[in-house]
N, C-alpha and C positions, 0 to 999 in steps of 0.2 A: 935781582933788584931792578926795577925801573929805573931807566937814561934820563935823564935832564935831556935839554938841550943838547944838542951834539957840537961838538967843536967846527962842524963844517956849516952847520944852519949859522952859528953865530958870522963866521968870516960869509956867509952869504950875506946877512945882516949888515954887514958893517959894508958890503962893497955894495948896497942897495943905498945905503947913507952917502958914501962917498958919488954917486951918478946921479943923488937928486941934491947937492950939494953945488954939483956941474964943477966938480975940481980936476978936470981933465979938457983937454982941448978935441971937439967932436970933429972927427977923420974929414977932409974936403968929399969924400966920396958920397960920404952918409947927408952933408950937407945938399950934395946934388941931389940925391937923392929923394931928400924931404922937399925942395923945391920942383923936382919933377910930380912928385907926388900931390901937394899944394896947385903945380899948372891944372894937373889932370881934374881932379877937384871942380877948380873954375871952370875947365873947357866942356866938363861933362854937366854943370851946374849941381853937382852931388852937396847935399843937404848935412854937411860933418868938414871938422874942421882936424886938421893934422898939424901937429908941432913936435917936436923934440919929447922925449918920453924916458921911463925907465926901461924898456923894451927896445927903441928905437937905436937907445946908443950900445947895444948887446952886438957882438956879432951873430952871424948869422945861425954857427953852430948853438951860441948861446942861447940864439931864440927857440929852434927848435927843442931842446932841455927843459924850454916849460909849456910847450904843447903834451903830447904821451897817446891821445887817444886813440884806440884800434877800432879799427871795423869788427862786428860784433858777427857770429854766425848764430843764423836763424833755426831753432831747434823745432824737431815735427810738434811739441808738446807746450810749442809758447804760445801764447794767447796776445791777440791783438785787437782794438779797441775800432770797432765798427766805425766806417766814415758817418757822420750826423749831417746828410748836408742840409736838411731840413731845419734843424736846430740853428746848425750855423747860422743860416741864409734869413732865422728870425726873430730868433730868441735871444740871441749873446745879446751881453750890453757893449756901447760903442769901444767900451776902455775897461781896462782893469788892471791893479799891480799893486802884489799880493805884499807890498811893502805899505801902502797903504787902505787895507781892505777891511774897514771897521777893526783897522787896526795892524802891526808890521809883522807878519807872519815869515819873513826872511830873516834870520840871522847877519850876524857880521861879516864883511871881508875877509878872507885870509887872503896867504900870498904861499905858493908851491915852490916858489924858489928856484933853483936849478933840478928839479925834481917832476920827470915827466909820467906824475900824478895828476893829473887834471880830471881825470875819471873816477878819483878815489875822490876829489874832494869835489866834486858835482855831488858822488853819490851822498855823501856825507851830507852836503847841503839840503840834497831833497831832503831825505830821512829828517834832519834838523828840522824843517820845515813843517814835516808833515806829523813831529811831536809834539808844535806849537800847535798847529793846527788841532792835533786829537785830544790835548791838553786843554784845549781853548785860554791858553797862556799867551794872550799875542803878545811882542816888547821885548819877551825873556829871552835872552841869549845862550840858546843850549848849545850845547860846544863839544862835538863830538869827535873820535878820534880817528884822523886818515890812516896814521901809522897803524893802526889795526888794519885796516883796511889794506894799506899798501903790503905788511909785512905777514896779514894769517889769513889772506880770502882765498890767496892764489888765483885772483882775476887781474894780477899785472903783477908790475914793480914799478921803479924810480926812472930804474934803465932801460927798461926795454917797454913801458907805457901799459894799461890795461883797455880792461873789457868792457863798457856798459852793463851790457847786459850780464856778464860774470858777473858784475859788483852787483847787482841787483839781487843775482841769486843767490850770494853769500849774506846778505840783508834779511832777505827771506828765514835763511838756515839758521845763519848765529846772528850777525849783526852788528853792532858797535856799540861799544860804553864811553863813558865820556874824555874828553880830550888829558884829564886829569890822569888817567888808568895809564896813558903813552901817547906822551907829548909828541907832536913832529919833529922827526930829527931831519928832516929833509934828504934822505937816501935811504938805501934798502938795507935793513937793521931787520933780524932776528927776531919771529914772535914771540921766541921765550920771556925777551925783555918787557914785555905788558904786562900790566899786575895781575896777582895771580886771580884766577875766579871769575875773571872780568867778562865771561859768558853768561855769569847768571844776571849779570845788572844791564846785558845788552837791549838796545832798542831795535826793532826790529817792524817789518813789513809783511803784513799777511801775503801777497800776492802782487806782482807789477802784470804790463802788457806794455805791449809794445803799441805806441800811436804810428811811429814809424819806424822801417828800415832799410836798411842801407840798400842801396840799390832799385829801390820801392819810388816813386815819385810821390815826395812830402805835399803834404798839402797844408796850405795855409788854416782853412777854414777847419779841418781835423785840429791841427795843434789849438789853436784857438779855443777851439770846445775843449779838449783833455785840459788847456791851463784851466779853464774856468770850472770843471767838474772836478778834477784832482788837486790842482792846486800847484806847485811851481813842480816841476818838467824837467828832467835831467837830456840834456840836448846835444848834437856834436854840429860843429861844421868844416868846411875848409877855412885854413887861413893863410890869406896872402898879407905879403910882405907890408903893403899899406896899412893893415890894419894895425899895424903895431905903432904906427903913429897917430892912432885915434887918439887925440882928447876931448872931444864932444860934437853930440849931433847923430844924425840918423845914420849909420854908415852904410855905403854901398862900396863895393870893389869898384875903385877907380885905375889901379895900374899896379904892375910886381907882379910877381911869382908866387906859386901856392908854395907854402913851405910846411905844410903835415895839418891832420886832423886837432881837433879842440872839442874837449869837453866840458858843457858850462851849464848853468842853472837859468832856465829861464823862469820869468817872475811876471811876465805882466805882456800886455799887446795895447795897440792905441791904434784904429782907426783913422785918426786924423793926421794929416803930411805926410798924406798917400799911404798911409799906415805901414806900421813898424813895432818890433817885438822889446821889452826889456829886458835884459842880460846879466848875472851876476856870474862875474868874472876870477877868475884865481886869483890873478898877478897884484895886488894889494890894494889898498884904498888909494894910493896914492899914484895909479892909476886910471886911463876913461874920467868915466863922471864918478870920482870918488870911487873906483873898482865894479862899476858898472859901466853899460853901455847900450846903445837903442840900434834896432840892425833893420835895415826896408823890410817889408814881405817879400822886396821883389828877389831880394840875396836866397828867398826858399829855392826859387826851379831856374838859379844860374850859377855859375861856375862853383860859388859857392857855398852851395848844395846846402843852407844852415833849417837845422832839423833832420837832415839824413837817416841819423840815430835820433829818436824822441821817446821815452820810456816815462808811463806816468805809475806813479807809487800809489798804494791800496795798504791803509790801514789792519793791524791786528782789530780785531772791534771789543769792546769788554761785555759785558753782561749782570746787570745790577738785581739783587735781588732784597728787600728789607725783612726783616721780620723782629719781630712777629707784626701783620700788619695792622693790631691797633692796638692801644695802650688802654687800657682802663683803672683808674688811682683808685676806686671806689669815693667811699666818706672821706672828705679830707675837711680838718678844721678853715672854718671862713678864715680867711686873713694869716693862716700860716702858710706851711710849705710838705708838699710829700717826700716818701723819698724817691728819690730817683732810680728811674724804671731804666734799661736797657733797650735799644736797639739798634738792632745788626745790622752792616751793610755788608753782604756778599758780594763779589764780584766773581763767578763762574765763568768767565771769556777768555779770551788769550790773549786779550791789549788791559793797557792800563786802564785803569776806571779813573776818570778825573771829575771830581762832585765841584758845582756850583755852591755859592753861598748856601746853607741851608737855611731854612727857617720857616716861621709858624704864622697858618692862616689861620681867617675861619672867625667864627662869632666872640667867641671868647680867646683872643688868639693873644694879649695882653696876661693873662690868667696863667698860661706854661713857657717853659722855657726851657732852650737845651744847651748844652754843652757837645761843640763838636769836637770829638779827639783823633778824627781820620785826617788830619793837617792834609786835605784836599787830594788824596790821589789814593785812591786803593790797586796794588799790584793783583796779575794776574792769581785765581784762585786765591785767594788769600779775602780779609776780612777786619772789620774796624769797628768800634761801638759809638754809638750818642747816645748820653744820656738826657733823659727828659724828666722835668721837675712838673709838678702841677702845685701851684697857689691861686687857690679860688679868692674871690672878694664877694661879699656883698652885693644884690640878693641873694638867698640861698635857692640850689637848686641845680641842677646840672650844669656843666660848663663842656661847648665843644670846642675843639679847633682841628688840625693837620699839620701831621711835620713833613714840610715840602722838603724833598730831596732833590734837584736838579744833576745832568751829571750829561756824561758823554755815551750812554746808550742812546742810539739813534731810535730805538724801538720803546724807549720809555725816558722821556727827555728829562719829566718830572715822575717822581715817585712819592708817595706819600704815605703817613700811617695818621690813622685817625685817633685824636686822643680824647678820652671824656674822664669828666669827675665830677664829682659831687659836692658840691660847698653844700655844706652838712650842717645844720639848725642845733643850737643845743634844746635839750629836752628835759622839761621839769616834773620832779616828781617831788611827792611832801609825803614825810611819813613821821607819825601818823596821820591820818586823814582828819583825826575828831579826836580831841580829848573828854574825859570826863574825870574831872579828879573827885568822883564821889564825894563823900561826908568829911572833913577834912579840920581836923583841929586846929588852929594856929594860922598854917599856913604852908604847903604844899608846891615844888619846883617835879615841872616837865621839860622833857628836852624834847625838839621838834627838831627833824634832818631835812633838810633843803638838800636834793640832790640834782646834780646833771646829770642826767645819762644820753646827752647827746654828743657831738665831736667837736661843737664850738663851745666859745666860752659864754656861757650864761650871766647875762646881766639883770640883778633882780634893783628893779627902781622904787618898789615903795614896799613896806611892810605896816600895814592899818589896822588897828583895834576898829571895829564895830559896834553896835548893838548896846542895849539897855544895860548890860553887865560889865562893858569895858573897863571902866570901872576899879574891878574887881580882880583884873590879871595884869599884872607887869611883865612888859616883855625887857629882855638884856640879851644880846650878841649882836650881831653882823652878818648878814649874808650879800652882799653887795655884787662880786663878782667871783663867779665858780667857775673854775676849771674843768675841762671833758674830765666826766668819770671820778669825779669829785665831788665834796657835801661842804655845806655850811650848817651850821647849828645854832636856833636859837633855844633860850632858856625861858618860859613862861612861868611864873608864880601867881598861883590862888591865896588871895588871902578874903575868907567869908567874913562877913559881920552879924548871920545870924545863921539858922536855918533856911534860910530861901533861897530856894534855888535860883541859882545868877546863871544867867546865857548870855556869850558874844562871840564875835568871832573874828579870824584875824586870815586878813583880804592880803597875797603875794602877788605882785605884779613883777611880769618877766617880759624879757623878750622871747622868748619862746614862740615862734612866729604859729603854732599851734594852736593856742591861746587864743590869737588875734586878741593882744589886749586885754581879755578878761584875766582876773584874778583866779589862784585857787584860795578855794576859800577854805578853814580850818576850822570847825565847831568846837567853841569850848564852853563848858560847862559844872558846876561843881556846885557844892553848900556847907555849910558849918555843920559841924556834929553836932 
């Protein structure tokens, strides 16, 4: 069964409450300390301000428990991500940060605790990042799991810190499910404990490269381009001792000691005030600026070596396919409704298929309507339907539109199926065409059948005796309004007053757009015996 919370994440918890509480008296050393660090600051005129922190009152063992990061070894078979200096040098734009980038493509803060994961939860963050991004879900806080990370990649632990590039390549393999499947316990806990299965709902990364590596000379103008092609950067650097009194401002190393490597998410660069990188940070919101931090370009090629390690993530890509790709209702009555036709969205790729709003262009685009039941994400290989209705209106006659599918295939951004139908005329027929009630004693009753045989509903507006004999024949029913594939009936009665033969005849006015307005006319005729 799956851990809750572990009883040592909580006592980290509560000893994080009690240091930003300040319910302890801070050592006169550490004091000196922040004021040495605060002179250096001024005397170097460094652009970041230092004060008292949840880091700073840690000892020093404590501090290094929530660094973790290792130097990564370069395999013959990894791929690295060409310097652009061209691009760099004209194309980027001045600023960017992927927190604000039509929208917040960064997830939340967390906090690693006494747990020198910081690799695990960088990699986590890209991945998180770059689901919103392949989602095009910006805002949503997808929240995935480190302890998977920490406890089934075998690219580190809690104790002993991990890999970049291992976690990358266990991203690639299996991946991560969400924070829900195993929670952080904050130490090295057992993969059994993850829920079960939790491989097949992993998110995962087709391929990384490396922008930089260790021992490689970073470069500014490279990482710049990977942020803005790939999107946030999983990054390492050195960290000294000052830094851990960051609470805002551009940081540069002003004074201390290197105390071990840091793995962190970068998110953003800004050219302006001498330009400088944005950082999302482990150690909690309530840390830096809110659990972030902005770092010079100049900290790339000096002591503190930040981008050493830079690893940019590459999407699984999905593969949209519709069918059938066009609908056709045939005859559908004006002013009703079809039924509803079928169609498929495939998704063939190996990343998730994430669909845009659908819906309906086109001339008559009013006229149909669909019902989407893909609730916005089709899994790899797998498949969804939308059904599509057609209601024609008035005039009659073909009706076109398109069901726009939008979606995260980069090679068919919109998909569509074409739909047509017929707003379908009703169609009058009179049978018989002609009466003749011959020689007729008395008085003599015929029935006349008004029929529709079209798919709307027929409106008959006048029914008129004519002619010199009118007279002579009483009409009784009603044919007013006929149903598709339906009749109305009237009743004509001859009644002769002698021998002579009577003629009239009796004029049907429809809509029947066939017609155009004229009447069918009916001959009737008859005489007294």
């Amino acid at each position: 069964m799956r851990k809750g919370k572990s009883a040592a994440l909580k006592w980290h918890l509560l000893v994080a409450l009690i240091l930003l509480a300040g319910s302890f008296i801070v050592p006169q050393a550490r004091a000196d300390e922040l004021n040495a660090i605060q002179a250096a600051i001024a005397a170097q005129d460094a652009k970041w301000v230092a004060g008292e922190t949840s880091m700073s009152r840690l000892s020093l063992e404590e501090r290094k428990m929530r660094l973790g990061a290792r130097v990564s070894v370069v395999k013959d078979d990894d791929t690295f991500i060409p310097e652009p200096e061209a691009r760099a040098a004209t194309a980027l734009p001045p600023a960017i940060d992927w927190r604000d980038n039509n929208g917040n493509w960064v997830t939340s803060v967390k906090d690693q605790y006494a747990c020198g994961g910081c690799w695990a939860f960088s990699a986590a963050a890209a991945l998180e990042s770059l689901v919103l991004r392949t989602r095009r879900t910006p805002g949503v806080n997808v929240d995935l799991s480190e302890q998977v990370m920490i406890s089934c990649s075998g690219a580190g632990s809690c104790r002993f810190g991990g890999s970049q590039s291992e976690a990358a390549a266990f991203l690639k393999l299996t991946g991560l499910p969400l924070d829900s499947c195993y929670g952080f316990q904050g130490m090295d806990t057992p993969c059994g404990d993850a829920c079960p299965g939790w491989q097949s709902s992993a998110h995962k990364i087709a391929q990384w490269s490396w922008v930089n590596a260790y021992g490689r000379p970073a470069s500014v103008s490279a990482i710049k381009n990977a942020l803005y092609t790939y999107g946030p950067l999983v990054t390492m650097f050195n960290v000294f001792n000052d830094f851990h009194n960051y609470t805002g401002g551009i940081y540069s190393h002003v004074a201390g000691d290197e105390e071990g490597l840091h793995s962190v998410l970068l998110v953003g660069y800004n050219d302006g005030e001498g330009g400088y990188f944005i950082v999302k940070n482990s150690w909690g919101d309530y840390w830096g600026e809110s659990g972030f931090f902005r770092i010079a370009y100049s900290q790339v090629a000096n002591e503190v070596e930040f981008g050493a390690e830079t690893i940019a993530y590459m999407p699984l890509l999905p593969k949209i396919a519709l069918s059938p790709g066009s609908l056709n209702f045939g005859a559908v009555k004006t002013g009703g409704s079809s039924n509803g036709k079928t169609v498929t969205i495939r998704n063939s790729g190996k990343g998730e298929l994430a669909l845009g709003a659908l819906g309906i262009t086109g001339t008559n685009q009013s006229e149909f309507s669909q019902s989407d039941n893909c609730g916005g994400f089709v899994a790899s290989a797998s498949s969804c339907a939308v059904t599509v209705s057609a209601s024609p209106r008035a005039p009659y006659g073909n009706k076109t539109a398109k069901l726009q599918v939008p979606s995260n295939d980069a090679n068919k951004p919109t998909s569509s199926v074409t739909l047509v139908a017929n707003a379908s005329p009703p169609k009058i027929v009179v049978v018989p065409g002609s009466i003749n009630f011959g020689a007729v004693t008395g008085s003599n009753t015929r029935t006349l059948n008004v029929r529709n045989t079209g798919v709307s509903d027929l409106t008959v507006s006048s029914v008129v005796k004519t002619g010199p004999g009118a007279a002579y024949f009483t009409l009784t029913g009603s044919v007013a309004i006929i149903a598709p594939r339906e009749q109305g009936e009237l009743q004509i009665t001859f009644t002769p007053d002698s021998k002579t033969v009577r003629a009239a005849s009796l004029e049907i006015t429809s809509d029947d757009p066939a017609k155009k307005g004229r009447p069918v006319v009916v001959r009737l005729s008859g005489k007294g015996k």
